[in-house]
MIBA-857214 format. One record per residue (C-alpha): residue number from 1; x, y, z. Coordinates in steps of 0.2 Angstrom, whole numbers, m for minus. Layout:
BEGIN
     k      px      py      pz
   NUM       X       Y       Z
...
***
This chain:
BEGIN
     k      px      py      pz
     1     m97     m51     103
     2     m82     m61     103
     3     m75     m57      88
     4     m76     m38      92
     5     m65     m44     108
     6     m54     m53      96
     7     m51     m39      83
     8     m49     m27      98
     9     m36     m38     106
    10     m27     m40      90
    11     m28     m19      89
    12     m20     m17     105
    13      m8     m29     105
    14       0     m23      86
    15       1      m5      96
    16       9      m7     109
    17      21     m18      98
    18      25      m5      87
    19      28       7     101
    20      38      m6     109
    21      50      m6      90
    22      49      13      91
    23      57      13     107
    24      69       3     102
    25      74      13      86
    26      75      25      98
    27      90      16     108
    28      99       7      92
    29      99      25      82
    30     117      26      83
    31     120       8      77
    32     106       4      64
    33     100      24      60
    34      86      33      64
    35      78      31      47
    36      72      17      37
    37      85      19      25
    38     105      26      25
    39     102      44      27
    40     116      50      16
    41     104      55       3
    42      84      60       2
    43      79      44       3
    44      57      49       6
    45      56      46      27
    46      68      58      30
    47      65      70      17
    48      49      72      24
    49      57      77      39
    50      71      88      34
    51      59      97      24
    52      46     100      40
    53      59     103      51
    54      60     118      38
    55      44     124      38
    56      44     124      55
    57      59     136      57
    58      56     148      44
    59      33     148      43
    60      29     164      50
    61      11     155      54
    62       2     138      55
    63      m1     139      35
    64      13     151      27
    65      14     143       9
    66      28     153       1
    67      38     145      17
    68      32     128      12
    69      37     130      m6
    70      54     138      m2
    71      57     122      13
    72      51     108       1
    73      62     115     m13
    74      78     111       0
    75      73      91      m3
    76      70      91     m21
    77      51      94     m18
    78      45     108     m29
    79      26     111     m22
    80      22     124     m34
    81      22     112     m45
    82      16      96     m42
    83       1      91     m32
    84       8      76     m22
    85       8      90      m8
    86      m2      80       6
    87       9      71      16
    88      21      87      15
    89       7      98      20
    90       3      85      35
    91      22      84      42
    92      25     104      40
    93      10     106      49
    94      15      95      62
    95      29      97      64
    96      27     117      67
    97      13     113      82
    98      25      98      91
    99      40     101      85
   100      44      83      87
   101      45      70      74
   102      42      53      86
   103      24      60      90
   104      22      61      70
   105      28      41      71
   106      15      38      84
   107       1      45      72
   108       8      32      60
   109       5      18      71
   110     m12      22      75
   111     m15      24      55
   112      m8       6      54
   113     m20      m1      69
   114     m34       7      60
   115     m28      m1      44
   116     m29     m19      55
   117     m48     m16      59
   118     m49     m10      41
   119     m44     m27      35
   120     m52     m34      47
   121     m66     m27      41
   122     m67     m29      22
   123     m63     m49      23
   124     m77     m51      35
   125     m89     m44      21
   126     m81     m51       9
   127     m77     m70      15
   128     m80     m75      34
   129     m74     m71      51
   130     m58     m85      48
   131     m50     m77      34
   132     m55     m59      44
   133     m45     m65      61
   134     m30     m73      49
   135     m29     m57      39
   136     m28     m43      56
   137     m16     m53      62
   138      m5     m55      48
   139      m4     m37      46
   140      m3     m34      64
   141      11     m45      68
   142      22     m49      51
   143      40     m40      52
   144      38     m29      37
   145      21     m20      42
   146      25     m20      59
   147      43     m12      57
   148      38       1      43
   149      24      11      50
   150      38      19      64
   151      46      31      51
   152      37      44      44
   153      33      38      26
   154      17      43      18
   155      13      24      13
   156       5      17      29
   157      m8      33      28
   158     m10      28       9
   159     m16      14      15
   160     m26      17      28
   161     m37      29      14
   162     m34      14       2
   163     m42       0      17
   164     m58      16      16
   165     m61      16       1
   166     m62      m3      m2
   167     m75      m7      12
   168     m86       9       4
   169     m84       3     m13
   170     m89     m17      m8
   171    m104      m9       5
   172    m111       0     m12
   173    m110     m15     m24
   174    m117     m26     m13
   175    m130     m19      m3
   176    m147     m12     m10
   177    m148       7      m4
   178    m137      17     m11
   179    m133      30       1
   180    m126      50      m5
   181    m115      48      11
   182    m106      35       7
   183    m103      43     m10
   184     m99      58      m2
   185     m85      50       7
   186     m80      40      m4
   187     m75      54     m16
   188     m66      63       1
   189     m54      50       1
   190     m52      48     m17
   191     m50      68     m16
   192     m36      65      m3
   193     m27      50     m11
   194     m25      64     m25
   195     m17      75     m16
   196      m6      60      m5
   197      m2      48     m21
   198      m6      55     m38
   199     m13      39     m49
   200     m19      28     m36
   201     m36      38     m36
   202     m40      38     m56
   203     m38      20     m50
   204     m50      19     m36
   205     m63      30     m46
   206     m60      15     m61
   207     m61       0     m48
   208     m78      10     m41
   209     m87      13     m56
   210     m81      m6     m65
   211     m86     m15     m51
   212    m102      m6     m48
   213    m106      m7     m63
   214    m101     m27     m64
   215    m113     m31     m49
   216    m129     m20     m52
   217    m129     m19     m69
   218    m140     m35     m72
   219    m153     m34     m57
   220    m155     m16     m57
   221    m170      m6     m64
   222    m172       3     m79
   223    m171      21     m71
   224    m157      11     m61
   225    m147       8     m77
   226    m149      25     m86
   227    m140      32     m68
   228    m126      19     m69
   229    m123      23     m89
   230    m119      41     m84
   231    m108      36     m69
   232     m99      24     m80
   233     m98      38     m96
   234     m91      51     m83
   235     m78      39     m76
   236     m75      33     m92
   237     m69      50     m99
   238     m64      57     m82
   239     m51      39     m81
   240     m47      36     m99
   241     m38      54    m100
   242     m33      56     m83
   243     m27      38     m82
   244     m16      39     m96
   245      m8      54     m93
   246      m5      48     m75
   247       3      30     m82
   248      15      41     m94
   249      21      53     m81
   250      26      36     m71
   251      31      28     m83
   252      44      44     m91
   253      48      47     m71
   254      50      28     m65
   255      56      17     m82
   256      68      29     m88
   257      78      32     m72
   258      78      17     m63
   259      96       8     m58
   260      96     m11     m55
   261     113     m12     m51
   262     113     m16     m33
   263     100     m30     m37
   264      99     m45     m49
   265      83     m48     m46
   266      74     m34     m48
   267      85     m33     m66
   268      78     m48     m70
   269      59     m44     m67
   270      57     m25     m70
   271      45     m21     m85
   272      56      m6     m94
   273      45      m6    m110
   274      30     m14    m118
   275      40     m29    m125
   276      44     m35    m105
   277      25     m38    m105
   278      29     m59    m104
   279      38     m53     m87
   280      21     m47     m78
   281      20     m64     m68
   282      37     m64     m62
   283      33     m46     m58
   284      17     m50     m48
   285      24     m64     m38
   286      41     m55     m35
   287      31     m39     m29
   288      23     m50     m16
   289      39     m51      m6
   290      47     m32      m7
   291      56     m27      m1
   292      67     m41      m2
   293      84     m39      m9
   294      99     m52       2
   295     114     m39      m3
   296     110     m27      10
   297     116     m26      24
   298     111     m29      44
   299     113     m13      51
   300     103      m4      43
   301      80      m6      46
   302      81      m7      26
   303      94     m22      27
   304      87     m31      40
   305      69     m30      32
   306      73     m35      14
   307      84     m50      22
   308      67     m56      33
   309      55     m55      19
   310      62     m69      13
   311      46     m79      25
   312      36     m72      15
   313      38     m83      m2
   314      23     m95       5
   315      13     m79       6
   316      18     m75     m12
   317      16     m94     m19
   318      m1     m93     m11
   319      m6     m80     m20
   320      m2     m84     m37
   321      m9    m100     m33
   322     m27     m92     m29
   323     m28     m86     m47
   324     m33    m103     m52
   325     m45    m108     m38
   326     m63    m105     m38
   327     m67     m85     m30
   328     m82     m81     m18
   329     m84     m66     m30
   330     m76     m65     m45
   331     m80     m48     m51
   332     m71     m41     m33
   333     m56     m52     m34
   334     m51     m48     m52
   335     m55     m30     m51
   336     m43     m30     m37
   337     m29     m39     m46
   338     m31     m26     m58
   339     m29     m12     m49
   340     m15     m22     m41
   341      m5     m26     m59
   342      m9      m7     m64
   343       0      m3     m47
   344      16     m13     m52
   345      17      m3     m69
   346      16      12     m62
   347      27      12     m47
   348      42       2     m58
   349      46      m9     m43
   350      49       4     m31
   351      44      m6     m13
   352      35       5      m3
   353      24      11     m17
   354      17      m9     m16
   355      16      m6       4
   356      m3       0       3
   357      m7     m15      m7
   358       0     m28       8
   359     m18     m29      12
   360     m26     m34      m3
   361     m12     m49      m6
   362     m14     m52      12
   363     m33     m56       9
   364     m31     m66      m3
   365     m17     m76       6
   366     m28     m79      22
   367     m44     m86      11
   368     m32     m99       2
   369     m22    m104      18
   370     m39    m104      28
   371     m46    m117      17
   372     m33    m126       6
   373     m27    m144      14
   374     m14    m151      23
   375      m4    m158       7
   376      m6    m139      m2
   377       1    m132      12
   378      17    m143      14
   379      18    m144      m5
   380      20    m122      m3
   381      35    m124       9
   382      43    m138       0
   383      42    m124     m16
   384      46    m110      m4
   385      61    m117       1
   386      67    m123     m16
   387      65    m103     m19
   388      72     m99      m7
   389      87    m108      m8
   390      89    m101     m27
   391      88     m83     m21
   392     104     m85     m11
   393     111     m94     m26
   394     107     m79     m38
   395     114     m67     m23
   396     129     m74     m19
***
């Protein structure tokens, strides 16, 4: 009981925080923007926006899809063509029924407080009720997750469906009856990830079907074994050519047309072809920390962001340090750091892709601070702020 009053303390206080910020990008629009990034260009929260704000003045009803094509071609979105339509789809309509785009931000911040009790949630299977109450309030009170859900990006409801599909996956390897609605729901969400963030749900469907597979495999029965063969052979051939078409279309869209310039950094660790392989753990850990970029300036949400994640190097020093201690369950944690790494390909360093996997390295942060000593802990800062100190080197 008192955890429930815990977790729903933490809820309520991460929103009326948020709404809290959101009133206050409200007040500071003028001097900081009313966007995460400059709006000179389509950067994704406003062209969401720009794009709704269209559909709503030219649909001649709630679902006119020729008006929806014609709007989202004004911000470079070409619906007829490409199935990442969901997020559009979810603003037009919104946006044609309230006209108002700070309600459309509110809806955000409740898709973050679920994400919390979603966390909240998944480490309280999957470790203990510690490492469940350090992981809500790390995403319910750190800068970055706290400040992002108040613009309208697609990420934070990414997320939210990512958080879903995690606790069904874990309740279906690890618990005896395996129920149709579960799988049902499960395939729902993977359905709406599709349609949200193309490649993310080949790589659900793959995590599903490995770690299944990985936990039952051994104690289940024959007529148990023959079911999970043909799961695994349909996934297998469902994945392996889905998968692959999905990691070239990044890769031709992301690798080829990405510009470093503005950052030394992200130069320095971004995989660009096969032969960066040897980069993948300065990659892992430097993902950790986006957006984090010390050239940027203050007055502007993105700025003031990628300057503060800077406090989050001892999260990321965690992290690559949990590789190496013993896991409460291996099979969960390394088919997580897989879906992680394959994440990190595809997206080609681009921050708010990595956003709906703040939870994932968030867990992972709160079982090895939960439980490592005193020493480990000071010996993280010391390397944090040795890190620290070599970033402004690097950026000045």
């Amino acid at each position: 009981m008192t955890s429930k009053c815990n977790i729903s303390k933490i809820c309520k206080q991460a929103f009326w925080l948020r709404v809290s910020l959101l009133l206050l990008i409200y007040l500071l629009q003028d001097q900081f923007g009313i966007y995460f990034m400059p709006s000179n260009v389509f950067h994704d929260d406003d062209k969401y926006i720009i794009g709704a704000k269209a559909y709503a003045e030219s649909a001649n009803s709630l679902f006119d899809w020729q008006a929806f094509i014609s709007s989202m071609a004004t911000v470079g979105h070409y619906a007829e063509i490409n199935d990442e339509n969901g997020w559009f789809v979810f603003t037009s309509i919104f946006m044609y029924i309230f006209h108002s785009e700070w309600i459309l931000r509110i809806f955000n911040i409740g898709f973050a407080v679920v994400s919390i009790n979603l966390l909240y949630k998944l480490a309280l299977r999957v470790f203990d009720i510690k490492v469940a109450l350090t992981s809500a309030k790390m995403l319910a009170f750190l800068p970055y997750p706290v400040l992002f859900c108040c613009f309208p990006f697609k990420d934070q409801f990414v997320m939210m469906l990512l958080l879903s599909s995690l606790l069904i996956i874990h309740k279906l390897a690890n618990e005896n009856t395996l129920l149709v609605k579960r799988i049902f729901l499960l395939i729902l969400l993977i359905t709406v990830i599709h349609f949200t963030r193309q490649g993310l749900d080949v790589l659900i469907l793959l995590l599903a079907v490995i770690y299944y597979f990985s936990r039952n495999i051994v104690k289940a029965k024959k007529s148990s074994v023959i079911w999970i063969i043909i799961i695994v052979c349909i996934g297998a051939i469902y994945c392996g050519n889905s998968l692959y078409e999905d990691v070239l279309y990044k890769l031709n869209s992301y690798l080829g047309s990405r510009d470093y310039s503005e950052s030394r950094i992200l130069s320095l660790i971004s995989i660009d072809s096969v032969y960066d392989i040897w980069k993948f753990p300065m990659s892992y850990a430097f993902s950790l920390l986006l957006p984090f970029d010390l050239n940027q300036p203050w007055n502007t949400w993105y700025g003031l962001i990628s300057s503060l994640n800077i406090i989050m190097l001892p999260f990321a020093i965690s992290n690559v340090l949990y590789l190496f201690k013993k896991k409460d369950d291996m099979s969960f944690y390394f088919g997580l750091l897989a879906f992680y790494l394959a994440v990190i390909v595809m997206s080609a360093t681009i921050f708010r892709h990595y956003y709906c996997l703040l939870p994932i390295s968030i867990l992972f942060f709160a079982k090895y601070w939960t439980y490592t000593s005193r020493h480990s802990k000071q010996f993280i800062m010391i390397i944090s702020f040795m890190f620290a100190s070599l970033a402004i080197v690097i950026y000045l």
